[in-house]
C-alpha positions in Angstrom: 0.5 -30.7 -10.5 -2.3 -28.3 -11.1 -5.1 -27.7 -13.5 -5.2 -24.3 -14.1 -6.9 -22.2 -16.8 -5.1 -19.4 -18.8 -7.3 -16.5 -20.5 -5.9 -13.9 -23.2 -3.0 -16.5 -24.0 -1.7 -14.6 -26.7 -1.2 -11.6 -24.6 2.2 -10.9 -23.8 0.9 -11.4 -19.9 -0.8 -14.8 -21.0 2.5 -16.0 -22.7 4.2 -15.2 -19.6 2.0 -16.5 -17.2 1.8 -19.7 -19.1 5.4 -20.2 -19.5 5.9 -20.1 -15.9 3.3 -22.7 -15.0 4.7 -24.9 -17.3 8.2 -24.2 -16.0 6.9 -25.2 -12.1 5.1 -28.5 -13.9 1.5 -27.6 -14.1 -0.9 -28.5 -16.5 -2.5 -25.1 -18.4 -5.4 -25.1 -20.1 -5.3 -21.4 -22.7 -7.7 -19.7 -24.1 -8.2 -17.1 -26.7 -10.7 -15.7 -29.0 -10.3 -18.3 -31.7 -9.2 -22.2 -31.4 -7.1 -21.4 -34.5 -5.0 -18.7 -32.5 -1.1 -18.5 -33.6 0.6 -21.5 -31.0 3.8 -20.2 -32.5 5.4 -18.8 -29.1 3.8 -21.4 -27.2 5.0 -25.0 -26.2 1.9 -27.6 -26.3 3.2 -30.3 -25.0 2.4 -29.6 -21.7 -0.4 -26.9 -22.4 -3.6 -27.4 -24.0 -5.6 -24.6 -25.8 -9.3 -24.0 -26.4 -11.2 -21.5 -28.4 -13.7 -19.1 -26.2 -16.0 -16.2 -26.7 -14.9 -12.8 -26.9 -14.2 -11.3 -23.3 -17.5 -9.1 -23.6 -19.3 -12.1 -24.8 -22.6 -12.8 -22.7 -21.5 -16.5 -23.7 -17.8 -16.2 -21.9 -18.6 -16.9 -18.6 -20.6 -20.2 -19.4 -18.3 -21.2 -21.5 -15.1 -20.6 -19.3 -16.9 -22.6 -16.2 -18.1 -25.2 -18.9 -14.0 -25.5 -19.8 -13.5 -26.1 -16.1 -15.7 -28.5 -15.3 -15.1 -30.7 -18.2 -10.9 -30.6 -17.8 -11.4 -30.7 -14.0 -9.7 -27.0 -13.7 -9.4 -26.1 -10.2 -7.7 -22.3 -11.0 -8.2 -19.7 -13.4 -6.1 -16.4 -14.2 -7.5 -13.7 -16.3 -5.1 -12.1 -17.6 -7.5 -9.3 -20.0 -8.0 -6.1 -18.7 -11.9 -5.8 -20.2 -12.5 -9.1 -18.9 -11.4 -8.8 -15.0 -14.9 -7.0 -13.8 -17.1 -9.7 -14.8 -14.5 -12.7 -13.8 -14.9 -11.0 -10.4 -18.8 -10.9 -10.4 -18.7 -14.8 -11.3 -16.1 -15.7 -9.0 -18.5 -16.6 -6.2 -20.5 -19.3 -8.9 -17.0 -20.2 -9.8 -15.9 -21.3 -6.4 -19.6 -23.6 -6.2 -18.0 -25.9 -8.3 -14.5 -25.4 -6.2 -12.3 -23.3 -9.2 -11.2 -20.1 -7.5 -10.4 -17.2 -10.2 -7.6 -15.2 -9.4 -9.1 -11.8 -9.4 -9.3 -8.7 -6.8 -12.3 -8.7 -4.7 -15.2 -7.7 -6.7 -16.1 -4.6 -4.2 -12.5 -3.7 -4.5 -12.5 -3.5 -8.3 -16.0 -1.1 -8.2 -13.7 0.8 -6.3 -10.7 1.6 -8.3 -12.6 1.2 -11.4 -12.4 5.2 -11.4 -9.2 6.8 -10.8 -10.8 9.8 -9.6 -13.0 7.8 -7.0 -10.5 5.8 -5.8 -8.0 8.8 -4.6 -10.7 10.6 -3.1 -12.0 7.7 -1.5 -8.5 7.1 0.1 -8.2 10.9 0.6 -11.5 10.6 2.7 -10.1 8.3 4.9 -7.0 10.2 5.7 -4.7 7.5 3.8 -2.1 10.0 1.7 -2.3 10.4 -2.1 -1.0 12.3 -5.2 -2.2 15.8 -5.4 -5.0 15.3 -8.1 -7.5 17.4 -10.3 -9.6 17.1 -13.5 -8.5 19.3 -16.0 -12.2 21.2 -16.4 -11.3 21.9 -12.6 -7.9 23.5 -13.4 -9.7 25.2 -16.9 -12.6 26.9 -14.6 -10.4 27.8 -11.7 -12.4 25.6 -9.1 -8.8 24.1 -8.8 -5.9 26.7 -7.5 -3.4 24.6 -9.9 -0.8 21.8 -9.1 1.7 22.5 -6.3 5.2 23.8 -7.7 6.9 20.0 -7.7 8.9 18.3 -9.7 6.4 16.2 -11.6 3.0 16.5 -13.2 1.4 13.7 -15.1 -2.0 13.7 -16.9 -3.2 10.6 -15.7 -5.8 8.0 -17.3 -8.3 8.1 -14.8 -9.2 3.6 -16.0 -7.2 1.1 -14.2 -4.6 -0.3 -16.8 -3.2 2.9 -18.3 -0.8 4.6 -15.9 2.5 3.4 -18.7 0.0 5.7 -20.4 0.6 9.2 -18.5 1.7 11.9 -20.1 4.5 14.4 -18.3 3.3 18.0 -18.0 6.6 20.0 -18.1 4.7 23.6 -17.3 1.5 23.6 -15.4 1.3 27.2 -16.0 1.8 27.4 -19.4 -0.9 24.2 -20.1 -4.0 24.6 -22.0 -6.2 21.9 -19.5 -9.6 23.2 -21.6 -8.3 21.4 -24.1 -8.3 17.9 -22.3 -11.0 15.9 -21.4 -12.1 15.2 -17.9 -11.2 11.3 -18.5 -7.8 11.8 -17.3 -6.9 13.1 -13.8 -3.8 15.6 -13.5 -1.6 14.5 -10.9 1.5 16.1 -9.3 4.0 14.5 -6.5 7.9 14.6 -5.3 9.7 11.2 -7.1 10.7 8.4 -6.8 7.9 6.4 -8.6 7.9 3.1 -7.6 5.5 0.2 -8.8 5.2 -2.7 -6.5 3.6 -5.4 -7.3 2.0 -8.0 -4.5 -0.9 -10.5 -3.4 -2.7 -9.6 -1.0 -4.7 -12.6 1.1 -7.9 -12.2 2.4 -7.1 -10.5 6.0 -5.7 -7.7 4.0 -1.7 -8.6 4.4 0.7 -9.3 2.1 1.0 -12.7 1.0 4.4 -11.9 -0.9 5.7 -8.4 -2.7 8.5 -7.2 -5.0 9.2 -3.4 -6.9 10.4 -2.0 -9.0 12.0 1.5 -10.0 10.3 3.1 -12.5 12.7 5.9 -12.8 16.8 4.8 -11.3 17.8 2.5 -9.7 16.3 -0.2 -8.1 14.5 -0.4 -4.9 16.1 -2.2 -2.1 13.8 -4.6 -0.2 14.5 -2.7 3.0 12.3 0.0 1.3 9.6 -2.3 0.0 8.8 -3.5 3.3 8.4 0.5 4.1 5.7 1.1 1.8 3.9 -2.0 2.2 2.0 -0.7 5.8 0.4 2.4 3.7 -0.6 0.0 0.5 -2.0 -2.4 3.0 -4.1 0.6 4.4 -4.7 1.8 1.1 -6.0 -1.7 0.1 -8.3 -2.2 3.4 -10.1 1.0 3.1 -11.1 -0.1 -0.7 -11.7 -3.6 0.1 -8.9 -4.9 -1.9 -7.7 -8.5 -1.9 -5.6 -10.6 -4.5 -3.2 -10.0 -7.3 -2.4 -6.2 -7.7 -0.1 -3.6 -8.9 0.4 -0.1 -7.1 2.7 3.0 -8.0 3.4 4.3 -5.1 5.4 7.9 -5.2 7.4 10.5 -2.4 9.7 7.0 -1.1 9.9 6.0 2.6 9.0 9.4 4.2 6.5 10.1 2.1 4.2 7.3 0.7 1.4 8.8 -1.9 -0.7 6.5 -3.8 -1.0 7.4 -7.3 -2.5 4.4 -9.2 -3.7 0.9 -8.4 -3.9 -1.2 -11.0 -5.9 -4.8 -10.6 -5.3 -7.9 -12.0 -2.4 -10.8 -12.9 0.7 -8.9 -14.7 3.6 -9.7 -16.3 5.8 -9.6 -13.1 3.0 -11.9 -10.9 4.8 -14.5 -14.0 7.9 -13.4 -13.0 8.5 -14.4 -9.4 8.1 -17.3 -8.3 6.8 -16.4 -4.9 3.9 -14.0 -6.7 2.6 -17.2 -8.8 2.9 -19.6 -5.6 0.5 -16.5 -4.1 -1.8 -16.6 -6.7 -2.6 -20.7 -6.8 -2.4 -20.8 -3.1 -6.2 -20.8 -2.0 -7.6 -18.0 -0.1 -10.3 -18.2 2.5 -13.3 -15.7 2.2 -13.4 -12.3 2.9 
C-alpha cells in the first residue's frame, strides 16, 4: 500500500483519481483549499483530507512537502491546471526528501506552456503539425489564410483548453481582427484523436490508450501508429510523464495539434496509466 497525496480533490479529476487509488488499496492523503471542503462524494475511510493554501499561494509548496513529511507520503498527483508549473519547479526539492510529484518535466512544461511556441518549435525540427496562425496574422495578410480542409478551429493557445476550440465553418468569410492573438487558428484533415500516455524518462511510452474525439473508436493497432511521431514530438520538447495529446490526419498522416500536461481524468481511468504514474522514474 502507498502513501500518496491527492491535490484539487474536489475536482472532478481529483475525485477520480482518488477513487481509483482507493479502489487498488492505497492510502490517499487530499487536499483542497479549505479543510471544511464538501466530503460528500468522497469515501473517508480509507482517505484522509487536509486543508492547504490556495494553488498560487507562496505558502503551497511548504505546506504540501510539510503534509508529506509528516504522513510519510512518498507520491503526489497534482491534479490543478494553475498549479502544475510550480509543482514541476519543486519537484527536484521534493524528491530530497524521496516523494516524487507526478508532473511533466519542468523544461517540457516551459515548452508547451505556449501553444504557439510549442508548434513552431516542433515545426522547427521537422516533426509535422496542424497548419497554424494568429488571427492578427490572417487580419494583416502576413498569413495567406488556412488551406481549403475540412476543419478550422480557433484554438486556445494555454495548455488545458483545447475542449475549448471553437469550429470556423468559413475561413473566408471570418472576421479574424476581431479576435485576439491568444488563440491560434488551426486547420487539418480529421480524424481527431486524443491519446493519452506516460512517458518514462528515456522518452518511451510507459503505457497509452485513445480515444476518438469525433466516431468511432480507435483501434489499438492505430494507437501504436501514432505513438512513434508523439514520442518524437515529446523528445524534441523535453517531455516526460503523465500527458495528453490530440493528434489529427490518422496513421498516414500524424499532425500534432495540442499537448496538454498533467494527470486527467482518463490517467484515473486505466489501470495501467495510474500503475505508470506511481511507478518511480529514474532522472532525466
Amino acid at each position: 500500500m502507498r502513501s500518496i497525496l491527492v491535490t484539487g480533490a474536489q475536482s472532478s479529476t481529483g475525485r477520480q483519481i482518488i477513487a481509483a487509488l482507493g479502489t487498488a488499496g492505497h492510502l490517499t492523503h487530499a487536499v483542497d483549499g479549505a479543510p471544511g471542503m464538501d466530503a460528500s462524494r468522497l469515501s473517508w475511510v480509507t482517505h484522509r483530507r487536509h486543508g492547504c493554501p490556495a494553488p498560487t499561494s507562496a505558502e503551497r509548496i511548504p505546506a504540501l512537502l510539510k503534509l508529506c513529511l509528516r504522513h510519510h507520503i512518498d507520491t503526489v498527483i497534482p491534479t490543478l491546471g494553475e498549479e502544475l508549473a510550480d509543482m514541476a519547479a519543486a519537484s527536484a526539492m521534493f524528491a530530497a526528501h524521496d516523494v516524487q510529484v507526478a508532473v511533466p518535466d519542468p523544461r517540457g512544461l516551459a515548452m508547451i506552456a505556449d501553444g504557439l511556441y510549442a508548434l513552431r518549435a516542433l515545426d522547427a525540427r521537422s516533426i509535422p503539425t496542424v497548419w497554424s496562425s494568429l488571427p492578427s496574422e490572417l487580419a494583416d495578410g502576413t498569413s495567406p489564410g488556412p488551406p481549403h480542409t475540412r476543419r478550422t478551429l480557433l484554438v486556445p493557445r494555454q495548455p488545458w483548453s483545447t475542449d475549448s476550440a471553437v469550429s470556423i465553418f468559413d475561413a473566408d468569410d471570418f472576421d479574424f481582427a476581431l479576435i485576439g492573438d491568444d488563440h491560434l487558428v488551426c486547420s487539418f484533415e480529421p480524424p481527431i484523436w486524443r491519446i493519452t500516455l506516460h512517458l518514462s524518462a528515456d522518452g518511451s511510452a510507459a503505457t497509452a490508450t485513445a480515444c476518438r474525439l469525433e466516431g468511432a473508436p480507435v483501434p489499438p493497432s492505430s494507437t501504436q501508429a501514432a505513438l512513434a511521431h508523439i514520442r518524437d514530438a515529446a523528445r524534441a520538447l523535453s517531455l516526460t510523464g503523465p500527458i495528453e495529446v490530440t493528434v489529427v490526419g490518422g496513421t498516414r498522416d500524424p499532425r500534432i495539434l495540442d499537448i496538454t500536461p498533467g494527470v486527467g481524468p482518463v490517467h484515473a481511468q486505466h489501470e495501467d496509466l495510474l500503475s505508470a504514474i506511481l511507478t518511480r522514474q529514474p532522472a532525466a
